[in-house]
N, C-alpha and C positions, 0 to 999 in steps of 0.2 A: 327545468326548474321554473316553477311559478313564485308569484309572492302573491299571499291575497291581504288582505286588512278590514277590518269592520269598524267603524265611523259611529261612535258612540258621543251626543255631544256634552260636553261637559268634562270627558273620561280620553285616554288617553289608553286604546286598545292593542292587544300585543302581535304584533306580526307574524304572519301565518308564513309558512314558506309549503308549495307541494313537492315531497322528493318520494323515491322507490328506491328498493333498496336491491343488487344485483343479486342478492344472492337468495336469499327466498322469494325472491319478486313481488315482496310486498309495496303498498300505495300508499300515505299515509300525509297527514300536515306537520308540521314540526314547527315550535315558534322558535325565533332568533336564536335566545339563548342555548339551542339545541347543535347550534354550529358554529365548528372553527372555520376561519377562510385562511390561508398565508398565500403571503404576496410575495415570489420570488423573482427572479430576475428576469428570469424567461416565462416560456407557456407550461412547461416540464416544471417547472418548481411553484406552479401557484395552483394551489386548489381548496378545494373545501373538503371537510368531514364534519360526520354525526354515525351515532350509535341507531340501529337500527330497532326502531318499538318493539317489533313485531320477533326477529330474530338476535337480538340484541346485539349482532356484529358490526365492528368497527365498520364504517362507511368511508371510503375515498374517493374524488371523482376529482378529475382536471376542474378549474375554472378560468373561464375565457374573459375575455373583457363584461360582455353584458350580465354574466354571472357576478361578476364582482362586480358590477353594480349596482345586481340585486342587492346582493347580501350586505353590502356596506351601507346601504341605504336603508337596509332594514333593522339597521343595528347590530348585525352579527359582530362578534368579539373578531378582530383581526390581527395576525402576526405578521410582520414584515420582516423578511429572511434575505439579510446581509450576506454577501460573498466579502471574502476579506482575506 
């Protein structure tokens, strides 16, 4: 996963992310609002999803520390997932 951004001055541009999707192997950009991240306690309970453009299937992947760096920094909506 990438993040790209284009620098418009004056305008406040919307975050690109690159992701693929496993299952038809499509390539595609997705802006922010395209993804959940949830942040669980471990590496097993934090990851991201989004709907796939291309094949419209739900999307799930791990996310590791740099991933959720990305994504948090680019504004992705995020859940934080309590054990209790």
């Amino acid at each position: 996963m990438t993040m790209a951004t284009t620098t418009v001055p004056g305008r406040t541009a919307p975050v690109l992310f690159k992701a693929a999707c496993p299952d038809c192997r499509g390539r595609f950009e997705l802006a922010s609002d395209a993804f959940r991240l949830a942040i669980g306690a471990s590496s097993r309970t934090t990851f991201y999803s989004f709907t796939c453009p291309d094949c419209r299937r739900a999307v799930r992947k791990p996310a590791g520390e740099r991933i959720v760096e990305l994504l948090t920094g680019g504004g992705v909506r995020t859940l934080r997932l309590h054990t209790g």
